[in-house]
C-alpha positions as CSV (number, residue, x, y, z in Angstrom):
1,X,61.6,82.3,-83.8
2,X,60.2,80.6,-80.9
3,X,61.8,77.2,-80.6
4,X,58.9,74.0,-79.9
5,X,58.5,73.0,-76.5
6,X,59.5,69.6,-75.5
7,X,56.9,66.9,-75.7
8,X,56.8,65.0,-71.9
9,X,57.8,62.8,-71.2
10,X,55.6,59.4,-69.5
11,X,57.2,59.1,-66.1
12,X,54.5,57.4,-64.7
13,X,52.5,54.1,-65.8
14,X,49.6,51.7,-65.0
15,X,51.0,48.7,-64.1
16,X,47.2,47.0,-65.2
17,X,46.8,48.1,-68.5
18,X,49.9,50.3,-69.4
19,X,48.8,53.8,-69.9
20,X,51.1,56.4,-69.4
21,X,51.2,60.0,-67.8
22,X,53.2,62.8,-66.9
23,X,52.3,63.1,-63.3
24,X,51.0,60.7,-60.8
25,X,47.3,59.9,-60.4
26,X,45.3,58.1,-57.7
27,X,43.1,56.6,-60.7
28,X,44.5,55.1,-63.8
29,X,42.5,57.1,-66.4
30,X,41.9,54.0,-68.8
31,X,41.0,51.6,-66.8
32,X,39.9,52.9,-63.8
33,X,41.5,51.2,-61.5
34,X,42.9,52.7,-57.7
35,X,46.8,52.9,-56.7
36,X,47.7,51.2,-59.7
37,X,50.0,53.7,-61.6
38,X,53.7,53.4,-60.4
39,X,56.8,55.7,-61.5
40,X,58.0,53.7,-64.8
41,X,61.5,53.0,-64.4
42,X,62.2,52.9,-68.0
43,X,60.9,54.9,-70.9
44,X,57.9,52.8,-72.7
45,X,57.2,51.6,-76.1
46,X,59.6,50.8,-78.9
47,X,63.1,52.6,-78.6
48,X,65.7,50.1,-79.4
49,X,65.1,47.2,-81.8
50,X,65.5,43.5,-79.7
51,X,68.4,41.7,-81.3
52,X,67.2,37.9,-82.6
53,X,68.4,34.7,-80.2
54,X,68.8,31.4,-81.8
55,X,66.1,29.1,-79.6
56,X,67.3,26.4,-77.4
57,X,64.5,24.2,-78.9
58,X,63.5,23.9,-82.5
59,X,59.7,24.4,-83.7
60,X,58.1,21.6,-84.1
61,X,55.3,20.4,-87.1
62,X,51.6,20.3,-85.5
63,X,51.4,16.5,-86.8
64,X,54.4,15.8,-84.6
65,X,53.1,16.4,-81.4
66,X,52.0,13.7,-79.3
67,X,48.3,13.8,-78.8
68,X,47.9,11.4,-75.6
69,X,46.4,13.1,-72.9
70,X,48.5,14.2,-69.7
71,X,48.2,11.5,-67.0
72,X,45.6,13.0,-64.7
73,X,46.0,12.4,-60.7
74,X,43.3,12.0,-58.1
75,X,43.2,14.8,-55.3
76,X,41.0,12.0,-53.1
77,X,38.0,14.2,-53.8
78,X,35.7,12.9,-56.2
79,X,33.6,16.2,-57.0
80,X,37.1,18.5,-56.9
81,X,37.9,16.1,-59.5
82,X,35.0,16.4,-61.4
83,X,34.9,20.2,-61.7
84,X,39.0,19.6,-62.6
85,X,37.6,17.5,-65.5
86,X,39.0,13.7,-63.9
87,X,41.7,15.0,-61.3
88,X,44.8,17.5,-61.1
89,X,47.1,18.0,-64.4
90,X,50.8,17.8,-63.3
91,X,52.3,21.2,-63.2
92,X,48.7,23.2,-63.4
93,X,48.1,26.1,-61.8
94,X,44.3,26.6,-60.2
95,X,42.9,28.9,-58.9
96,X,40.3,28.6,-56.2
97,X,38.1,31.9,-55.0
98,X,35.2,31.9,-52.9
99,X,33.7,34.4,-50.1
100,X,35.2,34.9,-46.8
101,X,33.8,31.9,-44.5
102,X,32.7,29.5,-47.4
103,X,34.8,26.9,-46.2
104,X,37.8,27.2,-49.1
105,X,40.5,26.2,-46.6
106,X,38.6,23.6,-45.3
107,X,37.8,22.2,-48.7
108,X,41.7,22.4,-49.4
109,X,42.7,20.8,-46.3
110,X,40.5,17.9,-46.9
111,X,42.0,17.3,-50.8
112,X,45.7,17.8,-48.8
113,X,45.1,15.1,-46.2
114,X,43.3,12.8,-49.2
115,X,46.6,13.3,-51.2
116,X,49.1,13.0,-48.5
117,X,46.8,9.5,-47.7
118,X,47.2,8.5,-51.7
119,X,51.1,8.8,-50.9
120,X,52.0,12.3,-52.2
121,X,53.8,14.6,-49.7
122,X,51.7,18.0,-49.4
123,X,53.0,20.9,-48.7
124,X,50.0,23.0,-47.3
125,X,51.2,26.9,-47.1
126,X,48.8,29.3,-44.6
127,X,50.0,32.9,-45.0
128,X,46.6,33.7,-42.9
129,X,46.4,31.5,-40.1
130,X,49.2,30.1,-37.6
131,X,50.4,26.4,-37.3
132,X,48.3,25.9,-34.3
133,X,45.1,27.2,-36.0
134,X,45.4,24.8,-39.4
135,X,46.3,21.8,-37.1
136,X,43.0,22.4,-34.4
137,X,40.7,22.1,-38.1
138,X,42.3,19.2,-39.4
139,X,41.9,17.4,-36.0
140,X,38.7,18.5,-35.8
141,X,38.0,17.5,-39.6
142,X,40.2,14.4,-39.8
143,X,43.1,15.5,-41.7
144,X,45.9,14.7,-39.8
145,X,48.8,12.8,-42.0
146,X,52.4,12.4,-42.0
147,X,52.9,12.9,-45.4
148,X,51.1,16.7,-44.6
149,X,53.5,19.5,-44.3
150,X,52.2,22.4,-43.3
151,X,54.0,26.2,-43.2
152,X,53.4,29.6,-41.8
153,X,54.9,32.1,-44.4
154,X,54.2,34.9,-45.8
155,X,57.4,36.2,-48.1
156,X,57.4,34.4,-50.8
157,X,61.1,33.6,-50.7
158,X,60.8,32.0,-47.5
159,X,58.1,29.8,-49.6
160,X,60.7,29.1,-52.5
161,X,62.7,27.8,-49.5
162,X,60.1,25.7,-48.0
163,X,59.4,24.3,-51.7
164,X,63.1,23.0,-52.1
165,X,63.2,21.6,-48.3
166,X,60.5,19.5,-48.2
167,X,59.7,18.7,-52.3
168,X,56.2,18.3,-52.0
169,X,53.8,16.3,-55.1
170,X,51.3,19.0,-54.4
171,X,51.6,23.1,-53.2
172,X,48.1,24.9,-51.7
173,X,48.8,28.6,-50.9
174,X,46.6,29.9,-48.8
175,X,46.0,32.4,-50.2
176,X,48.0,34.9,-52.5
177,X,47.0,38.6,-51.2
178,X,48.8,37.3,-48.0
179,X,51.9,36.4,-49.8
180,X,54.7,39.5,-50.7
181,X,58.0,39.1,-52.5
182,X,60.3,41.6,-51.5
183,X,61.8,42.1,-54.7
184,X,58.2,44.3,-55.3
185,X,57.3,47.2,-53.5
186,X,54.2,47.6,-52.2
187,X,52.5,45.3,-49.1
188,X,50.9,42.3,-49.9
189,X,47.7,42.2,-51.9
190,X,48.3,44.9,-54.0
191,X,48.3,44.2,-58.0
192,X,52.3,44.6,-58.6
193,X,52.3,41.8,-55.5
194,X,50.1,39.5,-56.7
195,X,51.1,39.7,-60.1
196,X,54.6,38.9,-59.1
197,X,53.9,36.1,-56.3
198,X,51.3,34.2,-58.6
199,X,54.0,34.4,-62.0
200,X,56.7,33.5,-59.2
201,X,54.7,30.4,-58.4
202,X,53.7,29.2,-61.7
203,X,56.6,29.4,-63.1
204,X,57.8,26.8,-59.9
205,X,54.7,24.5,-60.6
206,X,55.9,24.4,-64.8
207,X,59.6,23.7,-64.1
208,X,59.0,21.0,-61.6
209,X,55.4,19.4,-63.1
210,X,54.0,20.2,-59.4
211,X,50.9,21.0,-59.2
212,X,49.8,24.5,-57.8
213,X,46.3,25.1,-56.2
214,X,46.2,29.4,-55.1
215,X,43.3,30.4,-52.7
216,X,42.4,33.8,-53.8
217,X,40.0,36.5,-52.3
218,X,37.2,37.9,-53.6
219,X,35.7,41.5,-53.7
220,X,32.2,42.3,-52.4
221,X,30.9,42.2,-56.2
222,X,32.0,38.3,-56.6
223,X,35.3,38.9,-58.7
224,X,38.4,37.8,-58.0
225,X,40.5,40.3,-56.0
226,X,43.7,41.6,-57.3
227,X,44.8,42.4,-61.5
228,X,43.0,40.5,-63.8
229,X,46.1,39.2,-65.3
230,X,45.9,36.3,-62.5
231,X,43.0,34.6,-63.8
232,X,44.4,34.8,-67.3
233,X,48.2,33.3,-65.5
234,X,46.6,30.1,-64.2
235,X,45.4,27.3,-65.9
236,X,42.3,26.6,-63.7
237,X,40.0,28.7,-62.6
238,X,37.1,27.8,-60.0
239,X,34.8,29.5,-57.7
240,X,33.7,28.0,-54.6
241,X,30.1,29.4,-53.5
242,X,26.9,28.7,-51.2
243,X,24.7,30.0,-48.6
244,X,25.6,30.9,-45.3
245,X,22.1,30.0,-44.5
246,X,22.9,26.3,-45.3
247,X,24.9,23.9,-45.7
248,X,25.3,23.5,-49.3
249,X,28.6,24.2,-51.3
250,X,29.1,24.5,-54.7
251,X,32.2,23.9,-56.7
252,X,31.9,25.1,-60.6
253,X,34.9,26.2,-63.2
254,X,34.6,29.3,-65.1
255,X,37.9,28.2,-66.9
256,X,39.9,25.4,-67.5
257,X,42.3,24.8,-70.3
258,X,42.3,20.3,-69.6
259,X,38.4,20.1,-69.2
260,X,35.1,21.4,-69.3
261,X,33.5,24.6,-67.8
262,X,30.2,23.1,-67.0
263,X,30.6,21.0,-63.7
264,X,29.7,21.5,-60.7
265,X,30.8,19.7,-57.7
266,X,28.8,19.3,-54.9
267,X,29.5,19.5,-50.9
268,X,27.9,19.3,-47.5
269,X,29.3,21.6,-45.1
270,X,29.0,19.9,-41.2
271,X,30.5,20.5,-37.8
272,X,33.2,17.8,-38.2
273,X,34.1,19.4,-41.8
274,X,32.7,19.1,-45.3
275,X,31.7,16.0,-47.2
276,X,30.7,15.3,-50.5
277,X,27.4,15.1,-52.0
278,X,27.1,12.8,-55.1
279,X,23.5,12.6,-55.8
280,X,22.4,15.6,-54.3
281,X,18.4,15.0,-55.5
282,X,16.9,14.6,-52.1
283,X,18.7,17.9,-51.4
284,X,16.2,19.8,-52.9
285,X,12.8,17.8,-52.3
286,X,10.3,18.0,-49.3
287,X,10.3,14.7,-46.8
288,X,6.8,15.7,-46.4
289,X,4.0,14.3,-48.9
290,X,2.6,16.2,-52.0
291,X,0.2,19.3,-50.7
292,X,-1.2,22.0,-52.0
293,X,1.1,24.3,-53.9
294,X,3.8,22.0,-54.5
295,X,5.5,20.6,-58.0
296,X,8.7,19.5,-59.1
297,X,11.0,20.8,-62.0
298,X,14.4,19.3,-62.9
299,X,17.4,21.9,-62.8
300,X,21.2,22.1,-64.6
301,X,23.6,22.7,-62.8
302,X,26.5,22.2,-65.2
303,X,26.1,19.0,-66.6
304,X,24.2,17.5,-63.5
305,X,20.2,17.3,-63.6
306,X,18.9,18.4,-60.2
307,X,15.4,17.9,-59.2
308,X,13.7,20.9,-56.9
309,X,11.0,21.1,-55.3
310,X,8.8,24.5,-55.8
311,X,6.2,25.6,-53.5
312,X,3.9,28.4,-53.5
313,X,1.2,30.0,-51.4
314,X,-1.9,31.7,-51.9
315,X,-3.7,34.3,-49.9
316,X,-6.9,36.6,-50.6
317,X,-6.1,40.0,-49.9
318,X,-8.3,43.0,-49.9
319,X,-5.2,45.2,-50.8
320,X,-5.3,47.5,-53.9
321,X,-1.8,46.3,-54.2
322,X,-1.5,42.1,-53.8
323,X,2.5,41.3,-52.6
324,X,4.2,38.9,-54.7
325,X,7.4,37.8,-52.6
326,X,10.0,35.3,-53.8
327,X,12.5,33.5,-52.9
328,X,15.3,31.3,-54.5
329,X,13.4,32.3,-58.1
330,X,13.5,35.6,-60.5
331,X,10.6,37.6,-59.1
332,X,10.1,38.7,-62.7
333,X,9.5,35.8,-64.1
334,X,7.3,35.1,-61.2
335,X,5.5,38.0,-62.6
336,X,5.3,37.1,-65.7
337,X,4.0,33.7,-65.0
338,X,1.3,35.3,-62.9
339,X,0.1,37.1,-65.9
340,X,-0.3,34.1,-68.2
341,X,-1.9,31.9,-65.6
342,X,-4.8,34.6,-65.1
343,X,-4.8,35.7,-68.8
344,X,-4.6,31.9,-70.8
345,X,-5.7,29.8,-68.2
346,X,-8.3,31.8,-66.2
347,X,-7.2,31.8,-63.1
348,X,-7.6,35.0,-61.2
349,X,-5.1,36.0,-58.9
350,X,-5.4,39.5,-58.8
351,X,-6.7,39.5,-55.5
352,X,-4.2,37.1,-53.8
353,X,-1.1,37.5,-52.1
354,X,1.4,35.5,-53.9
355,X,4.4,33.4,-52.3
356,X,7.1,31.6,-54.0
357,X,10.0,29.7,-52.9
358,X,12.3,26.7,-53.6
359,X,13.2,24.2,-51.2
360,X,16.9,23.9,-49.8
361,X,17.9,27.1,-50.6
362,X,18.7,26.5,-54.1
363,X,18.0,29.4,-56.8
364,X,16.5,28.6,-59.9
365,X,17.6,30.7,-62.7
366,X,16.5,29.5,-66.2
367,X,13.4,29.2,-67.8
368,X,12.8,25.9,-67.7
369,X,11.4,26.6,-64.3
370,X,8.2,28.2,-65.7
371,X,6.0,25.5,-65.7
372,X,6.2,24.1,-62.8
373,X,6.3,27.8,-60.7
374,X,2.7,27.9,-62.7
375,X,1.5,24.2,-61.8
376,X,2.6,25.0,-58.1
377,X,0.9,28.3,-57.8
378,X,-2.2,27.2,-59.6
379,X,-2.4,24.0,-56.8
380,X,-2.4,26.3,-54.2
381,X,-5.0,28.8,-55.5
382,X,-7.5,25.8,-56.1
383,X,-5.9,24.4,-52.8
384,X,-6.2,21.0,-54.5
385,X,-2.4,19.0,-54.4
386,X,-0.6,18.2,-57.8
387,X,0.3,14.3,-57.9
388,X,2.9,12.7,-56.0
389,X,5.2,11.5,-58.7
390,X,5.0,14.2,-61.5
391,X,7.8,16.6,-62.9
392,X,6.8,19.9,-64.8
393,X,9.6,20.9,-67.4
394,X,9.0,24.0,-69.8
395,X,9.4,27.7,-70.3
396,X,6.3,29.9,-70.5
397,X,5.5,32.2,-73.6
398,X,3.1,35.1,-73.2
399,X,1.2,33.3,-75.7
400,X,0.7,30.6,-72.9
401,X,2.6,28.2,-75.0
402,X,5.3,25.6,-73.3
403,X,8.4,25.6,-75.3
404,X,11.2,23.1,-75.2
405,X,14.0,23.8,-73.2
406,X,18.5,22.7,-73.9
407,X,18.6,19.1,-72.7
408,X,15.3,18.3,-72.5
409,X,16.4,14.1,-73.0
410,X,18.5,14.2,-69.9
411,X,15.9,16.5,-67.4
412,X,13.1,13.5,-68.6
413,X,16.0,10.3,-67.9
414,X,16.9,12.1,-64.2
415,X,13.1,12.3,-63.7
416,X,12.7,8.9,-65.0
417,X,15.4,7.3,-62.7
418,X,13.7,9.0,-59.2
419,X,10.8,7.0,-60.0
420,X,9.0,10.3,-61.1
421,X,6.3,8.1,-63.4
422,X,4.4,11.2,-65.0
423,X,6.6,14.1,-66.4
424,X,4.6,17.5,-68.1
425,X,6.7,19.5,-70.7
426,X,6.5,20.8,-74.7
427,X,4.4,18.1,-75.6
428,X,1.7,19.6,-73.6
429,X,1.2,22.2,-76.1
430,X,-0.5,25.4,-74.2
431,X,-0.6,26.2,-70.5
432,X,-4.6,25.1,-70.0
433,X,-3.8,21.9,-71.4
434,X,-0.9,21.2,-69.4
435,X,-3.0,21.8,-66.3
436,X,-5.6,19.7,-67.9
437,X,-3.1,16.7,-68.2
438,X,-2.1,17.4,-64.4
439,X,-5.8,16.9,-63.5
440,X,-6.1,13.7,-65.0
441,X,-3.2,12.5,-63.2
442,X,-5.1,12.6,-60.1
443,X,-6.1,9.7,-58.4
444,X,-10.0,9.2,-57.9
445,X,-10.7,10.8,-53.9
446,X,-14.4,12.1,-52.5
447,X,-13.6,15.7,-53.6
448,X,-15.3,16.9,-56.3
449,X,-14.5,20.4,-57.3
450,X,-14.2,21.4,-60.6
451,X,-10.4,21.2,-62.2
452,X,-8.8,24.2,-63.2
């Protein structure tokens, strides 16, 4: 009789998500991600039960625990501290992520210098850039302090070292796919290596209550580079984004376990380095007075009500195909809105060459929008201007009905306080009578064609 061959054994394992194989594969066939199965050094699962150890600490009653809220420090930088929900946690870990060029070290090096001027020793670690390089941008930017340590390294026992020599109130890495711990093999970047360096320093920032802020890459789809175990490691988690095209920067969380998700901090990037932005209204408004094919909607970004200007141009075209080109809106939604305006409100446009865009670069997103891309478009096709002080708040329907849009009380009390006197939304009712309200909004002048 034959005897059963051996099952085999699972030499090799993902070191992402833990699935096992026989033989070595470029491609982890679970979760699909490259070079990230490794020779397992041990066998895996459950072979051996784990013998209990009597805790060093005692569990303790929910109703025991003391509620007050962990004493909060400033970084100097009011909108950091407003996405960080009122300032950096002692012993938190965040997480900061951004596109190459978007200005992450210089934000850094500004909340280092703010610190170090606030009395807290810095310790600002650059495994990308040399000593000379960091110190030329914070003379440029103004962020030269004695209190500012600044270090070249990137093993990440060399970093431990630095840690214990100078005892800083505040670590920035910078960033961790340059840092490598020699313990791992591997070069720097790969998931074993950044797994190990970001656990290495966390565990640091919870045994000392010093606060940790990682600069971490991103790939070409927006994610954070590197396993996805890092974003689950640290406590704080925020993306730093803008255009290239301007000078606009955006802070926002997308987690944080002492705060909110939904602020955004706003920044002006300039030649002498990047400033803050409190009220960032006039941002996103024309300097230039109301004209044809021009209205205003107010915008959320996070928690803060934005007004933006949205302008739109109109062209006859003799084209069996009229263009429709956008930009800083959803082009379908542009569609969309096309459609009702020549379908519920009677205003042909089949024939014209349809422009869209938003001032400063901003992108509007949500529906709220709606109305006033159908109040700007319709001022342009009757080339008459919409009134200097009015706001258009609502989302479309096919039906040609404005609906109500989430925080509809705090767009109308931002509008209120820029002086904005007339403000069109839900109360409207339909899409004809909201551009009938616009009309009567108009002051008397010697032109008398017909409203829309």
């Amino acid at each position: 009789m034959a005897s059963r061959r051996p099952a085999p054994t699972a030499a090799f394992r993902c070191t992402e998500c833990g699935w096992t194989t026989a033989k070595w594969v470029g491609r982890c066939g679970e979760c699909q991600q490259w070079g990230t199965v490794v020779e397992a050094a041990t066998q895996t699962g459950i072979t051996a039960s784990v013998t209990p150890i009597a805790p060093t600490r005692s569990a303790r009653r929910i109703t025991e625990i003391d509620t007050r809220e962990t004493p909060r420090r400033s970084s100097g930088v009011g909108e950091f501290d407003r996405v960080l929900g009122g300032g950096i946690v002692p012993g938190a870990a965040i997480l900061l992520s951004g596109e190459p060029g978007v200005g992450k070290s210089t934000l850094l090096l500004e909340v280092a210098a703010q610190s170090a001027r606030a009395g807290r020793r810095v310790l600002y670690v650059s495994a990308e850039e040399s000593l000379g390089q960091v110190r030329l941008r914070a003379e440029r930017t103004g962020a030269l302090h004695d209190e500012l340590y600044l270090a070249s390294e990137t093993d990440l026992a060399t970093t431990l070292g630095h840690i214990d020599d100078v005892r800083p109130d505040l670590l920035i890495v910078d960033s961790v796919q340059t840092v490598s711990s020699g313990l791992i093999d591997g070069a720097a970047g790969q998931p074993s290596q950044v797994r190990e360096v970001a656990s290495t320093l966390i565990r640091v920032a919870k045994e000392r209550d010093l606060p940790v802020v990682i600069v971490g890459h991103v790939t070409k789809d927006g994610q954070v580079a590197g396993p996805r175990i890092l974003e689950h490691l640290v406590d704080v988690v925020c993306h730093f984004e803008g255009d290239r095209q301007t000078s606009l920067r955006f802070v926002r969380a997308l987690k944080n376990r002492f705060g909110a998700t939904d602020e955004v901090g706003c920044f002006d990037m300039a030649g002498d380095g990047i400033a803050e932005v409190p009220d960032p209204s006039a941002l996103f408004l024309s300097t230039r007075p109301s004209e044809p094919g021009t209205c205003v909607t107010v915008a959320l970004e996070g928690r803060r009500a934005l007004p933006v200007e949205v302008q739109a141009l109109t062209l006859h075209t003799s084209a069996p195909n009229p263009r429709r080109i956008v930009s800083g809106v959803d082009g379908a939604r542009v569609a969309m809105v096309l459609a009702v305006l020549e379908k519920r409100a009677g205003i042909k446009l089949s024939d014209q060459d349809v422009y869209v865009s938003t001032v400063g670069g901003v992108r509007l997103t949500e529906p709220a929008a709606d109305l006033a891309i159908a109040l700007a478009i319709a001022s342009a096709a009757a080339e008459r201007p919409n009134p200097a002080k009015l706001a258009a708040i609502g989302e479309l329907s096919l039906s040609g009905e404005i609906r109500r849009v989430t925080q509809h009380d705090q767009r109308r009390s931002e509008a209120a306080r820029l002086g904005y006197k007339a403000v069109i939304d839900a109360s409207a009712g339909t899409l004809r009578d909201a551009l009938n309200q616009r009309a009567r909004h108009h002051a008397p002048t010697r032109d008398d064609r017909p409203d829309f």
